[in-house]
mmCIF file of the N, C-alpha and C atoms, coordinates in Angstrom:
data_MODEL
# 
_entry.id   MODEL 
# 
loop_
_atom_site.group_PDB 
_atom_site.id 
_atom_site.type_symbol 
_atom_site.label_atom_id 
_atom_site.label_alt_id 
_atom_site.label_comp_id 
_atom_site.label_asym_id 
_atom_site.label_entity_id 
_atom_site.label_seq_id 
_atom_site.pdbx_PDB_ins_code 
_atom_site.Cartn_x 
_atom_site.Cartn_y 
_atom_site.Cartn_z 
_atom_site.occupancy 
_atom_site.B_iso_or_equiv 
_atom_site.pdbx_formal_charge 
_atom_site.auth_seq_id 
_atom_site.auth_comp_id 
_atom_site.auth_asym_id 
_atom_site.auth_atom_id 
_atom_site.pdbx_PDB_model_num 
ATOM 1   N N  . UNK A 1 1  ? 0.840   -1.181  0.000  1.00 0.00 ? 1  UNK A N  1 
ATOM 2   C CA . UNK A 1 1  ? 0.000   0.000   0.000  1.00 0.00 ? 1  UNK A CA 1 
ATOM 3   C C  . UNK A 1 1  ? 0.877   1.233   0.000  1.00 0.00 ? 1  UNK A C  1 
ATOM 4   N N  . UNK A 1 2  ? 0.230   2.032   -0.654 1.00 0.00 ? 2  UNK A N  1 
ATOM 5   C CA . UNK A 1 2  ? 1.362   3.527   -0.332 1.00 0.00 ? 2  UNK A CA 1 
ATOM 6   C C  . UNK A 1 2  ? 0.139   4.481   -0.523 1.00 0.00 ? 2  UNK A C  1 
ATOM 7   N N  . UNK A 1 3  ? 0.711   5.800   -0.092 1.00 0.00 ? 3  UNK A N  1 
ATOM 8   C CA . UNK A 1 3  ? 0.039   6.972   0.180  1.00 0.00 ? 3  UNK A CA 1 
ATOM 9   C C  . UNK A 1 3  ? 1.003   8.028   -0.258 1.00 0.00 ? 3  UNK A C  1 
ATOM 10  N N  . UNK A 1 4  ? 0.003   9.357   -0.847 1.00 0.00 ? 4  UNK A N  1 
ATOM 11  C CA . UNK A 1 4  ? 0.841   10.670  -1.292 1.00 0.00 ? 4  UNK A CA 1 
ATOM 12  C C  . UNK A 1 4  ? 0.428   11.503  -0.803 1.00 0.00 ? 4  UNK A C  1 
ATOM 13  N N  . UNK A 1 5  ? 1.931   12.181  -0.288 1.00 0.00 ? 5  UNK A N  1 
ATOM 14  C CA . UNK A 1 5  ? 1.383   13.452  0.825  1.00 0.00 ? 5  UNK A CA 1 
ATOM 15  C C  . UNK A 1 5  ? 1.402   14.778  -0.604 1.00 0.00 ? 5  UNK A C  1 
ATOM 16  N N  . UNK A 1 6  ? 0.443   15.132  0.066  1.00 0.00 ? 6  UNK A N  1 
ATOM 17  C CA . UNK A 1 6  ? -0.225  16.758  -0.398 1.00 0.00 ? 6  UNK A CA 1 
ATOM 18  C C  . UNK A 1 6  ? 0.203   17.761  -0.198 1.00 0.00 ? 6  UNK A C  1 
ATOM 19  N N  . UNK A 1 7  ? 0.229   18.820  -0.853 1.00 0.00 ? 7  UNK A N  1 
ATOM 20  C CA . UNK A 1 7  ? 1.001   20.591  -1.220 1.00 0.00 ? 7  UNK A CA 1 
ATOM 21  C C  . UNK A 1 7  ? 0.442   20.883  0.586  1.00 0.00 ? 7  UNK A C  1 
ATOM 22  N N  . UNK A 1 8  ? -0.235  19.693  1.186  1.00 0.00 ? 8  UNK A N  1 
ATOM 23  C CA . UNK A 1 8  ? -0.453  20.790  2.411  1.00 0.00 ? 8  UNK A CA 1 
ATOM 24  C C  . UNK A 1 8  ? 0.423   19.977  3.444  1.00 0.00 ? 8  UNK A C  1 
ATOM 25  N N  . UNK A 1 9  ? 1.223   18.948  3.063  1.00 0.00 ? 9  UNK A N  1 
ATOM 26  C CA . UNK A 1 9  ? 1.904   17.940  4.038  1.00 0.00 ? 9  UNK A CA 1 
ATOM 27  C C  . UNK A 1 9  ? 1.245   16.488  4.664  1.00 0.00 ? 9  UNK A C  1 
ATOM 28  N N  . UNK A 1 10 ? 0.272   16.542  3.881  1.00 0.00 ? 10 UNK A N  1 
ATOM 29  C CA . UNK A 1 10 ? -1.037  15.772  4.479  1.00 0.00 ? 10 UNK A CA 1 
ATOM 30  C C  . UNK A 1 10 ? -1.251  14.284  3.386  1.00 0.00 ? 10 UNK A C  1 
ATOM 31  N N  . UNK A 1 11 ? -1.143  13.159  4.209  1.00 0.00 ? 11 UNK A N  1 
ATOM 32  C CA . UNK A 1 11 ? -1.477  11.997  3.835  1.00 0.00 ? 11 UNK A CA 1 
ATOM 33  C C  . UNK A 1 11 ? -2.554  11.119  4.108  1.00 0.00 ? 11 UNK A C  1 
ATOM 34  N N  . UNK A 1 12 ? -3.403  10.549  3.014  1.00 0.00 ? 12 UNK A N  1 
ATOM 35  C CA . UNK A 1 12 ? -4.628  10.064  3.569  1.00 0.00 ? 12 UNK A CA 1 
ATOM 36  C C  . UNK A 1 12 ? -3.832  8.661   4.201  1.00 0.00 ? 12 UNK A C  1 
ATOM 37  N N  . UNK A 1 13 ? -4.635  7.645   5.232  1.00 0.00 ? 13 UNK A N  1 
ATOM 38  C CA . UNK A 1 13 ? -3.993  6.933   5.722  1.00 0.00 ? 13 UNK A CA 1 
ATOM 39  C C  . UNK A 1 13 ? -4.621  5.574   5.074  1.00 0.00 ? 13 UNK A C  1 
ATOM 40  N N  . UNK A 1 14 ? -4.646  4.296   4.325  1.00 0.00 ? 14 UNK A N  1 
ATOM 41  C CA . UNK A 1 14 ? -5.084  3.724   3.189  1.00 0.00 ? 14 UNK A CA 1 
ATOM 42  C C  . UNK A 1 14 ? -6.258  2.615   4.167  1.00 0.00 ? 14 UNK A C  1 
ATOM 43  N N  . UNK A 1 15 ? -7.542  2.529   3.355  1.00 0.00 ? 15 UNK A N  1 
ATOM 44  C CA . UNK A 1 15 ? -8.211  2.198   5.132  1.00 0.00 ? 15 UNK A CA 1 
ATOM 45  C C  . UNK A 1 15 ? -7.555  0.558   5.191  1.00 0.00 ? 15 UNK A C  1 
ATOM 46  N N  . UNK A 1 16 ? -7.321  0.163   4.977  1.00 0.00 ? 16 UNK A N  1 
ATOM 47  C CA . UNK A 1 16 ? -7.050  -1.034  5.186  1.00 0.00 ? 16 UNK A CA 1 
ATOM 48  C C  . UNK A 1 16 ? -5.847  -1.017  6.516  1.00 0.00 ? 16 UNK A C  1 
ATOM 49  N N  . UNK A 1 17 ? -5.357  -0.170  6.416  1.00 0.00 ? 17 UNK A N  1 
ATOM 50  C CA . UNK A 1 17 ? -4.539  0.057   7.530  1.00 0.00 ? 17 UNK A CA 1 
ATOM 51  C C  . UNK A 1 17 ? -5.244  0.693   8.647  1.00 0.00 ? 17 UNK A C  1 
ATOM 52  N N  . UNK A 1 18 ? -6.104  1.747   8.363  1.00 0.00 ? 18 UNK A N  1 
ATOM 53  C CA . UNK A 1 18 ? -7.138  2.630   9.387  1.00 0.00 ? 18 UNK A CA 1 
ATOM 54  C C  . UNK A 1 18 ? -7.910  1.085   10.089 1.00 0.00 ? 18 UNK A C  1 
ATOM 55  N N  . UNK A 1 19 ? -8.282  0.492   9.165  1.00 0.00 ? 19 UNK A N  1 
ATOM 56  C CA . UNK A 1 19 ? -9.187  -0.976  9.568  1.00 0.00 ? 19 UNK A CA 1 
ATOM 57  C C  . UNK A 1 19 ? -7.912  -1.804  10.382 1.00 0.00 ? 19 UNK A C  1 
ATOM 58  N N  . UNK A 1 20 ? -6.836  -2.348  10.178 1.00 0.00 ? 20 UNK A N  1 
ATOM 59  C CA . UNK A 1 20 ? -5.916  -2.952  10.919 1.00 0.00 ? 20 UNK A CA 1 
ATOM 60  C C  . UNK A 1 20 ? -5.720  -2.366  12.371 1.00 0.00 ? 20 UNK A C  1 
ATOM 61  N N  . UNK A 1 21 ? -5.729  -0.867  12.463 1.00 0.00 ? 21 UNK A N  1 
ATOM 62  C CA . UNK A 1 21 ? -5.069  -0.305  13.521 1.00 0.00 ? 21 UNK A CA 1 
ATOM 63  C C  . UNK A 1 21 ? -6.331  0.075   14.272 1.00 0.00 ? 21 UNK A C  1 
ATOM 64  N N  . UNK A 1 22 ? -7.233  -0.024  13.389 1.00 0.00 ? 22 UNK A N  1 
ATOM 65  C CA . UNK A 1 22 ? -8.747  0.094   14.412 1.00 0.00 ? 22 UNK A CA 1 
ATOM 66  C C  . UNK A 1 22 ? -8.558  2.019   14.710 1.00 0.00 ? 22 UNK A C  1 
ATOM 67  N N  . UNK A 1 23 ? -8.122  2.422   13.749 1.00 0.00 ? 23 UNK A N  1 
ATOM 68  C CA . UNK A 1 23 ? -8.485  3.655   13.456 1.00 0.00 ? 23 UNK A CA 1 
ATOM 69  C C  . UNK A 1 23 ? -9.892  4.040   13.261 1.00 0.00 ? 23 UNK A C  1 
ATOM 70  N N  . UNK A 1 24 ? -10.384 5.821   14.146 1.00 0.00 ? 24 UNK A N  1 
ATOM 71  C CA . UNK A 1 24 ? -11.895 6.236   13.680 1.00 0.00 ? 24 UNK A CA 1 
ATOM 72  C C  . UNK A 1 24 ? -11.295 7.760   13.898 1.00 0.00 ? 24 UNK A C  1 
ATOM 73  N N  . UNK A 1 25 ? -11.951 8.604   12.807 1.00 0.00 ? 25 UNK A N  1 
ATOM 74  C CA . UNK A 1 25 ? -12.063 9.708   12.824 1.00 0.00 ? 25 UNK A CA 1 
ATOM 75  C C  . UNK A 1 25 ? -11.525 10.526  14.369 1.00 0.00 ? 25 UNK A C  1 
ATOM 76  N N  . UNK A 1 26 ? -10.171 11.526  14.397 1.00 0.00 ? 26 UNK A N  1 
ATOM 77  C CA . UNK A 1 26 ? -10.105 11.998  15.854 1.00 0.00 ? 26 UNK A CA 1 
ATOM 78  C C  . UNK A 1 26 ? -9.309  10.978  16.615 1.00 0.00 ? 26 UNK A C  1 
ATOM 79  N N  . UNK A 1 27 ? -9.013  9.938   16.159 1.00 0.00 ? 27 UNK A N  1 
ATOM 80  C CA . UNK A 1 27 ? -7.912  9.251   17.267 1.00 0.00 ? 27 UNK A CA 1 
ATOM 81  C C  . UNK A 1 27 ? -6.276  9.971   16.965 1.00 0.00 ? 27 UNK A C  1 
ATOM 82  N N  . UNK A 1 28 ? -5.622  9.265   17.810 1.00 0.00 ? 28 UNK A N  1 
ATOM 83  C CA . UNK A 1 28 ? -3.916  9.783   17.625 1.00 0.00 ? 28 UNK A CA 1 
ATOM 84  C C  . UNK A 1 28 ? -3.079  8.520   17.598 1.00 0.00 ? 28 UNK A C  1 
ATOM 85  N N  . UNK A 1 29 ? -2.773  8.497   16.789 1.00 0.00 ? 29 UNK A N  1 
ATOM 86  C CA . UNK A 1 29 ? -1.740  7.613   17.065 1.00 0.00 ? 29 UNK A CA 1 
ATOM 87  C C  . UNK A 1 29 ? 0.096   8.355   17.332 1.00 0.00 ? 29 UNK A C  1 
ATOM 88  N N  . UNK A 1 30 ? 1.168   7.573   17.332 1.00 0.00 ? 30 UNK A N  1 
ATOM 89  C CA . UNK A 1 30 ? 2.338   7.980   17.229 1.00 0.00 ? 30 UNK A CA 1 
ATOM 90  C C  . UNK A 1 30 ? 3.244   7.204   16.067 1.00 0.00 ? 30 UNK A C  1 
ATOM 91  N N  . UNK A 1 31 ? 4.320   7.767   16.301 1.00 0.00 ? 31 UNK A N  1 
ATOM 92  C CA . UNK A 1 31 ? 5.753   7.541   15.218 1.00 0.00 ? 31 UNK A CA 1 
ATOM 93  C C  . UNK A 1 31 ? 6.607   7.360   15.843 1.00 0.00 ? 31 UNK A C  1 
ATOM 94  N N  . UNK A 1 32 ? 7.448   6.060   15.498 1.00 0.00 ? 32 UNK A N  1 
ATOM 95  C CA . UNK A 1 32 ? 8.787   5.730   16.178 1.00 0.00 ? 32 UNK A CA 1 
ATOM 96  C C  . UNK A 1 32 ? 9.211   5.314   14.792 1.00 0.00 ? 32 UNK A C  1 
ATOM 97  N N  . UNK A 1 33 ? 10.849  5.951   15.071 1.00 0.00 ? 33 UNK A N  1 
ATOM 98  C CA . UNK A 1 33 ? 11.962  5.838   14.139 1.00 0.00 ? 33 UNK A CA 1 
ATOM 99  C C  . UNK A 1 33 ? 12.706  4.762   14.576 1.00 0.00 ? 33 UNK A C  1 
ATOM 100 N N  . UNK A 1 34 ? 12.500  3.439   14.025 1.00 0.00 ? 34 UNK A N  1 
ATOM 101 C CA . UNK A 1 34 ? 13.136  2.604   14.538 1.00 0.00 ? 34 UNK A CA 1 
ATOM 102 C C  . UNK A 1 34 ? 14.948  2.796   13.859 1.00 0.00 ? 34 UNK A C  1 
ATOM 103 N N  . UNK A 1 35 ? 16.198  1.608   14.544 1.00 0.00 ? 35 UNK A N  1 
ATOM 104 C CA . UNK A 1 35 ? 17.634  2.237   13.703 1.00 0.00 ? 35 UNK A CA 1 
ATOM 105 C C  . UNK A 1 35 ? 17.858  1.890   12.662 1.00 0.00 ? 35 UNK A C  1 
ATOM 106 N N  . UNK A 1 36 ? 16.879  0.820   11.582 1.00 0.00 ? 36 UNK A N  1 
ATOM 107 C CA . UNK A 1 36 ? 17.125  0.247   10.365 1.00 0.00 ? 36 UNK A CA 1 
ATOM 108 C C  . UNK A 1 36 ? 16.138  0.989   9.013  1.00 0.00 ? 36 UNK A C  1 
ATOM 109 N N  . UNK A 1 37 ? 16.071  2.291   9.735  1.00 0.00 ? 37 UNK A N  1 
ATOM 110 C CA . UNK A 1 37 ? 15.178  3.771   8.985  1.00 0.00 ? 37 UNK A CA 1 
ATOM 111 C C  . UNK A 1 37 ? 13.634  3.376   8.459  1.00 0.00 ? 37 UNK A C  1 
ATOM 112 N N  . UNK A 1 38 ? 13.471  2.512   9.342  1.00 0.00 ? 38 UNK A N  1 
ATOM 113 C CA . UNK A 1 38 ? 11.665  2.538   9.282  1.00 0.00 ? 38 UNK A CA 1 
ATOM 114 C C  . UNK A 1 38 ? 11.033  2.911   10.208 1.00 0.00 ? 38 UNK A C  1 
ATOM 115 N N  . UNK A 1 39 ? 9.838   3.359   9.662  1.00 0.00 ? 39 UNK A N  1 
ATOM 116 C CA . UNK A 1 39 ? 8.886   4.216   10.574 1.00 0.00 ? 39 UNK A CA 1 
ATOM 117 C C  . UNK A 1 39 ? 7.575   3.405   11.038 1.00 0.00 ? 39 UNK A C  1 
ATOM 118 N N  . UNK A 1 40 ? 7.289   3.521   12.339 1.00 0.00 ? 40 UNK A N  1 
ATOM 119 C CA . UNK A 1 40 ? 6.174   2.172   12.940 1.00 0.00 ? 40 UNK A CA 1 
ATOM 120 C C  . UNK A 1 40 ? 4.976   3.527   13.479 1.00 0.00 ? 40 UNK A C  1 
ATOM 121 N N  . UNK A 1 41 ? 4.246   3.338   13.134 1.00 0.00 ? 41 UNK A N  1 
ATOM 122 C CA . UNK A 1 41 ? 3.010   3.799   13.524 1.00 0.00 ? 41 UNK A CA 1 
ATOM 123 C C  . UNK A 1 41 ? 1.642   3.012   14.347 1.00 0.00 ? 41 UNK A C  1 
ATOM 124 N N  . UNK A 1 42 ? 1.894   3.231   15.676 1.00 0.00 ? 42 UNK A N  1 
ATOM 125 C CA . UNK A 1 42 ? 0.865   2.792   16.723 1.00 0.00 ? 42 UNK A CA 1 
ATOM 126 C C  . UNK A 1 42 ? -0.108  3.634   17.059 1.00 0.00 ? 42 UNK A C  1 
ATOM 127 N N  . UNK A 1 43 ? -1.213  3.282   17.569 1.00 0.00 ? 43 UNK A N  1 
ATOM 128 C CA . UNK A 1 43 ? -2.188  3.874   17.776 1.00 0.00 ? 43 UNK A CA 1 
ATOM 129 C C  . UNK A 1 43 ? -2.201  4.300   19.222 1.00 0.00 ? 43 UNK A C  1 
ATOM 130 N N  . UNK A 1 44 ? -2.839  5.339   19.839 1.00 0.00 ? 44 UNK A N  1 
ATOM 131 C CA . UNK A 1 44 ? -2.179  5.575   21.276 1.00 0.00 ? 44 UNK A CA 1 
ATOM 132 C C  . UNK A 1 44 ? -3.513  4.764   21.738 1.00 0.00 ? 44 UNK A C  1 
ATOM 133 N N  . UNK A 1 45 ? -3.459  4.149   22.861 1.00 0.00 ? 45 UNK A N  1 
ATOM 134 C CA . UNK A 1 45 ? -4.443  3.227   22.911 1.00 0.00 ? 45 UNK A CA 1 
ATOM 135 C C  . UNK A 1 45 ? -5.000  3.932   25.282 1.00 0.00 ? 45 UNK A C  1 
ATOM 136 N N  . UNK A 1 46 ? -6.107  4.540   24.706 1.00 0.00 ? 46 UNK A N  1 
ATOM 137 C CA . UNK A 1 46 ? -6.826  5.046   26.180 1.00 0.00 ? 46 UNK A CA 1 
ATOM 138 C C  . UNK A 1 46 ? -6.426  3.836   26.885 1.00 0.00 ? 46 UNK A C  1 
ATOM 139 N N  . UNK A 1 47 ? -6.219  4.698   28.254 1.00 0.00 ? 47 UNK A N  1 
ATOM 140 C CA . UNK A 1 47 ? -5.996  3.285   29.556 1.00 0.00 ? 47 UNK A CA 1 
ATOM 141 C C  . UNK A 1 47 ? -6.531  3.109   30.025 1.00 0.00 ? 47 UNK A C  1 
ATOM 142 N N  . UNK A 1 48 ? -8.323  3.220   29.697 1.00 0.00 ? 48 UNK A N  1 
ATOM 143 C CA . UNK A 1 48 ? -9.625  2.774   29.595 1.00 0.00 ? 48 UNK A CA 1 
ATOM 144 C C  . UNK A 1 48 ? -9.732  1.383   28.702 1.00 0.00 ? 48 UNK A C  1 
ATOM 145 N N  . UNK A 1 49 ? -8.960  1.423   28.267 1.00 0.00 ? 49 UNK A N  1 
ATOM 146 C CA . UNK A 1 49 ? -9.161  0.121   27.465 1.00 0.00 ? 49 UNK A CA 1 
ATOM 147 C C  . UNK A 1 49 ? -7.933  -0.944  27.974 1.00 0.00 ? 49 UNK A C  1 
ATOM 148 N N  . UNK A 1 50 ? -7.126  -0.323  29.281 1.00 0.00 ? 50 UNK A N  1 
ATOM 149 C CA . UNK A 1 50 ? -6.606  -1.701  29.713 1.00 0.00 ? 50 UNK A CA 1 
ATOM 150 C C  . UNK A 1 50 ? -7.473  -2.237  30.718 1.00 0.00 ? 50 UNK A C  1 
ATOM 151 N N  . UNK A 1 51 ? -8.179  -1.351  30.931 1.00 0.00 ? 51 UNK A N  1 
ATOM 152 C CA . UNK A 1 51 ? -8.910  -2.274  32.367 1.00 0.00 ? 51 UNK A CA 1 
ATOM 153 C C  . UNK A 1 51 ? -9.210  -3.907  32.009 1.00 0.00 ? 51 UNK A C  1 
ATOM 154 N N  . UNK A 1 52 ? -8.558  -4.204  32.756 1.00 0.00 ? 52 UNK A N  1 
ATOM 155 C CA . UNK A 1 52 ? -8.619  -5.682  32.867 1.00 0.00 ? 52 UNK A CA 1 
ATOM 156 C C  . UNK A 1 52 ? -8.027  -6.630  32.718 1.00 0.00 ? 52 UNK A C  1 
ATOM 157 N N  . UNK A 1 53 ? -6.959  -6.342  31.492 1.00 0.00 ? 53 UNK A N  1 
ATOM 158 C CA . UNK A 1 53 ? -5.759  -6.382  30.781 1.00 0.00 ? 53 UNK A CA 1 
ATOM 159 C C  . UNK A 1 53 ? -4.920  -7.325  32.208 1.00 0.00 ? 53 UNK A C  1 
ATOM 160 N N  . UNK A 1 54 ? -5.177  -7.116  33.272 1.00 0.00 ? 54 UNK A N  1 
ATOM 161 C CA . UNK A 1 54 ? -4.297  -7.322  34.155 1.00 0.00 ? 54 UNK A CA 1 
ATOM 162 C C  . UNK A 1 54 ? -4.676  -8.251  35.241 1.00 0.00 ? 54 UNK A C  1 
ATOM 163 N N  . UNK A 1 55 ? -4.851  -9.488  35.481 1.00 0.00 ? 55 UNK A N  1 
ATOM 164 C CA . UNK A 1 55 ? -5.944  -10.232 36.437 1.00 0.00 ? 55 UNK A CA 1 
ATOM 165 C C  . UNK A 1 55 ? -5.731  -9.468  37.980 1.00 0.00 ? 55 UNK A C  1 
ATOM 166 N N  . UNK A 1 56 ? -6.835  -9.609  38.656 1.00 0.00 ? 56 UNK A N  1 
ATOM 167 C CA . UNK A 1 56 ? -6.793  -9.244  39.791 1.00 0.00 ? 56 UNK A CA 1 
ATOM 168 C C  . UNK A 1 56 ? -5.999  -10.079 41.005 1.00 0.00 ? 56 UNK A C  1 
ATOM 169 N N  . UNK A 1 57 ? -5.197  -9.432  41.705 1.00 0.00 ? 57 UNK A N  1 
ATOM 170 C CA . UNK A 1 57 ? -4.769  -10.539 43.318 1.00 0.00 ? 57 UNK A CA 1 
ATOM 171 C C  . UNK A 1 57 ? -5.386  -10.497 44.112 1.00 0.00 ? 57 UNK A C  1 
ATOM 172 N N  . UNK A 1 58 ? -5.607  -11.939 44.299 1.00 0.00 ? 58 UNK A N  1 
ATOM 173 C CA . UNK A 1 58 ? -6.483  -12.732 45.575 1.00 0.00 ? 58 UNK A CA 1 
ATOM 174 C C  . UNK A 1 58 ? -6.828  -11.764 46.806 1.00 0.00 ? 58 UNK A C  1 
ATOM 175 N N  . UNK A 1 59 ? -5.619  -11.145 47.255 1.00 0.00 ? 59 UNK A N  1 
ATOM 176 C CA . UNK A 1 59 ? -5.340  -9.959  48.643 1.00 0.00 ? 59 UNK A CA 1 
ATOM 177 C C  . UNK A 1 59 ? -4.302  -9.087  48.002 1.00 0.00 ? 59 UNK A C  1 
ATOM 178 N N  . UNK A 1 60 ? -4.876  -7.984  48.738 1.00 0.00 ? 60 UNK A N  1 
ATOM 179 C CA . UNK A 1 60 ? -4.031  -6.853  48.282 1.00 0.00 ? 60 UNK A CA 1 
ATOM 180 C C  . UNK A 1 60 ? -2.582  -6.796  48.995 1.00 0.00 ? 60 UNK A C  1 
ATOM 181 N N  . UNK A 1 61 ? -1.289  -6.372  47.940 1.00 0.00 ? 61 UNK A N  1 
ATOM 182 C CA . UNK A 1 61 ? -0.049  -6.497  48.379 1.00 0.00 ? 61 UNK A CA 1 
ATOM 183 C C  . UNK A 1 61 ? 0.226   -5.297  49.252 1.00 0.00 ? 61 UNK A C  1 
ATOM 184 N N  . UNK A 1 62 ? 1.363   -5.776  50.221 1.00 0.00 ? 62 UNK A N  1 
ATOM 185 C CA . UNK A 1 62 ? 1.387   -4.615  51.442 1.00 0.00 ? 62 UNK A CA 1 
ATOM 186 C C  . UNK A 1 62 ? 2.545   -3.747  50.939 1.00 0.00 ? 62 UNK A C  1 
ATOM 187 N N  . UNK A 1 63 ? 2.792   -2.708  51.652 1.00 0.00 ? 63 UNK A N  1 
ATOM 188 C CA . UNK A 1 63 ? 3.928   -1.964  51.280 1.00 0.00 ? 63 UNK A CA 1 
ATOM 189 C C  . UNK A 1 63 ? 5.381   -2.612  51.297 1.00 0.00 ? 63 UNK A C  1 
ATOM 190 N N  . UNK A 1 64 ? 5.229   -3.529  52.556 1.00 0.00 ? 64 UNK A N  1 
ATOM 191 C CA . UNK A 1 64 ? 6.797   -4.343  52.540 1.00 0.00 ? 64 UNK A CA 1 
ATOM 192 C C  . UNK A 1 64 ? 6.976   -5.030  51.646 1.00 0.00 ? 64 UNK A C  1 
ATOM 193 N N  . UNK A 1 65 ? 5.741   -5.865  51.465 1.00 0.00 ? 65 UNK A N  1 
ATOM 194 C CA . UNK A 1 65 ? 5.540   -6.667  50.349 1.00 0.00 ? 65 UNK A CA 1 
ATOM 195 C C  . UNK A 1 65 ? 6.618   -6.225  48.618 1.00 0.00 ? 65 UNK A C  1 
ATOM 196 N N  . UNK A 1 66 ? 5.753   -4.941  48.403 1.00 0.00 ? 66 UNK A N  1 
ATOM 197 C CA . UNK A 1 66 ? 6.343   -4.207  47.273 1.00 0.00 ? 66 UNK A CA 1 
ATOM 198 C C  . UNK A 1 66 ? 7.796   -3.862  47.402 1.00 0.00 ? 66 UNK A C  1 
ATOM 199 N N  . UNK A 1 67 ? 8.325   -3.555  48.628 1.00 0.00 ? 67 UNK A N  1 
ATOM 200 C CA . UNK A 1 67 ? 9.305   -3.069  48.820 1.00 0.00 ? 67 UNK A CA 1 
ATOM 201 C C  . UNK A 1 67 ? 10.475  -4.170  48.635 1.00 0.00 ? 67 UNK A C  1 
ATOM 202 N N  . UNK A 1 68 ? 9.962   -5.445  49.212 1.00 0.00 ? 68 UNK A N  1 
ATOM 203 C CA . UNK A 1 68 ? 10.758  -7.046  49.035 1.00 0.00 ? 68 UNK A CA 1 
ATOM 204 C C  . UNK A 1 68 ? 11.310  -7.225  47.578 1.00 0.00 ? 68 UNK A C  1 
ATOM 205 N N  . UNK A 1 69 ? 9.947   -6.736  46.916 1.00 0.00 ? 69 UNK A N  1 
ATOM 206 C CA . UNK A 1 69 ? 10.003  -7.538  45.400 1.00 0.00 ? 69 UNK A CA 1 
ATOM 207 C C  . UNK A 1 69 ? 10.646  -5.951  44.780 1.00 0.00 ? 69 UNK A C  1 
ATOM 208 N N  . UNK A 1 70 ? 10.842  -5.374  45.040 1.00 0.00 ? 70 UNK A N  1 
ATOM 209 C CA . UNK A 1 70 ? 11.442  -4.113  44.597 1.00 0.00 ? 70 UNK A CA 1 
ATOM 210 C C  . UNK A 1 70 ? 13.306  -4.637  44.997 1.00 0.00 ? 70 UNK A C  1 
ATOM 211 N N  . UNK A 1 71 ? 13.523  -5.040  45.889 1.00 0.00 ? 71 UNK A N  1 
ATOM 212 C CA . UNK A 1 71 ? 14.985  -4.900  46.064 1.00 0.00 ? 71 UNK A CA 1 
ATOM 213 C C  . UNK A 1 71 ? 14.874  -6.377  45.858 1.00 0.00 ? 71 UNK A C  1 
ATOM 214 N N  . UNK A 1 72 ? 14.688  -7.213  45.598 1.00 0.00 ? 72 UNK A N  1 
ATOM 215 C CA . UNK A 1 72 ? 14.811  -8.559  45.031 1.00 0.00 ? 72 UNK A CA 1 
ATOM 216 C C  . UNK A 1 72 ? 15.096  -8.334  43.419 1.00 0.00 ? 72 UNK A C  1 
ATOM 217 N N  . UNK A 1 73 ? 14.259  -7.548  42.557 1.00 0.00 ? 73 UNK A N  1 
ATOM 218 C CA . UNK A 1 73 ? 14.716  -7.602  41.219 1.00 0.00 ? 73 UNK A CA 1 
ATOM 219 C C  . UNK A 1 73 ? 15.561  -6.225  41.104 1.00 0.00 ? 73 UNK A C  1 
ATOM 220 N N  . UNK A 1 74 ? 16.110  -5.414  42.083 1.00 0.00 ? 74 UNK A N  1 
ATOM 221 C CA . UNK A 1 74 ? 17.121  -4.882  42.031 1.00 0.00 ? 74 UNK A CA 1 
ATOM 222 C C  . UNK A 1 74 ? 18.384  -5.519  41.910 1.00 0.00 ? 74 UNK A C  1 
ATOM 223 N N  . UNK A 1 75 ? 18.360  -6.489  43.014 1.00 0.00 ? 75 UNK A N  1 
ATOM 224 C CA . UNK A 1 75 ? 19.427  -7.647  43.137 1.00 0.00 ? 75 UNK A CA 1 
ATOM 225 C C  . UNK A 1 75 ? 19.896  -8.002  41.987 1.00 0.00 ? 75 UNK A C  1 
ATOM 226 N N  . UNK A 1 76 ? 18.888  -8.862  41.754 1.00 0.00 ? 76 UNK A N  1 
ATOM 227 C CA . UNK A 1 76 ? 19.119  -9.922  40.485 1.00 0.00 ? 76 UNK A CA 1 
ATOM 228 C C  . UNK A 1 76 ? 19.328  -9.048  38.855 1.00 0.00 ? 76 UNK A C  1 
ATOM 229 N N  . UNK A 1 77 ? 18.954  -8.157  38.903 1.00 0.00 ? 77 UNK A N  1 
ATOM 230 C CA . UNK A 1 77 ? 18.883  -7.312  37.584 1.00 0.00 ? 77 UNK A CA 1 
ATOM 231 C C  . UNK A 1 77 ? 20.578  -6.985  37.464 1.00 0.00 ? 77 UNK A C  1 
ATOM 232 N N  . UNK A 1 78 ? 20.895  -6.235  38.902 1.00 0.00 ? 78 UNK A N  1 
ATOM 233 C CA . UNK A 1 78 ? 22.823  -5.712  38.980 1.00 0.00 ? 78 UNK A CA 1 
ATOM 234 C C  . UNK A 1 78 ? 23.507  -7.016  39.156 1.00 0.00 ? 78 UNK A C  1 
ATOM 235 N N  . UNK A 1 79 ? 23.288  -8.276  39.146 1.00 0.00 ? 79 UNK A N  1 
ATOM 236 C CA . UNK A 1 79 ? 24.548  -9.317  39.611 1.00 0.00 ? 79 UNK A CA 1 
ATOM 237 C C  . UNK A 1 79 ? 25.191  -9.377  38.677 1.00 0.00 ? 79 UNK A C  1 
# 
């Protein structure tokens, strides 16, 4: 697929890709320059739409708790 930008800088986006990326009128996506000079275009995705994304724990973790597993993969990350 390709697209031609316009005397105003402006490229239509080809829908088949708008349809892939689940593009609608008014969203944003972004641009990353990856180092082998291609350009990746993601959609910025609301963090309304991770809810859930993430299973819930049984009981809620305590502060030491966090703090354990905080200097535990400190550890192991510097050895």
């Amino acid at each position: 697929m390709q697209a031609t930008l316009s005397s105003k800088n402006q490229a239509t986006i080809p829908k088949a890709v708008r349809e892939y990326l689940h593009l609608k009128p008014g969203d944003r996506f972004r641009f990353f320059f990856q180092p082998d000079g291609a350009v990746v275009i993601l959609p910025r995705i609301p963090t309304s739409a991770l809810k859930g994304s993430v299973p819930k724990r049984s009981r809620p973790v305590s502060v030491d708790e966090m703090n354990a597993a905080i200097k535990a993969g400190a550890t192991k990350r510097f050895r």
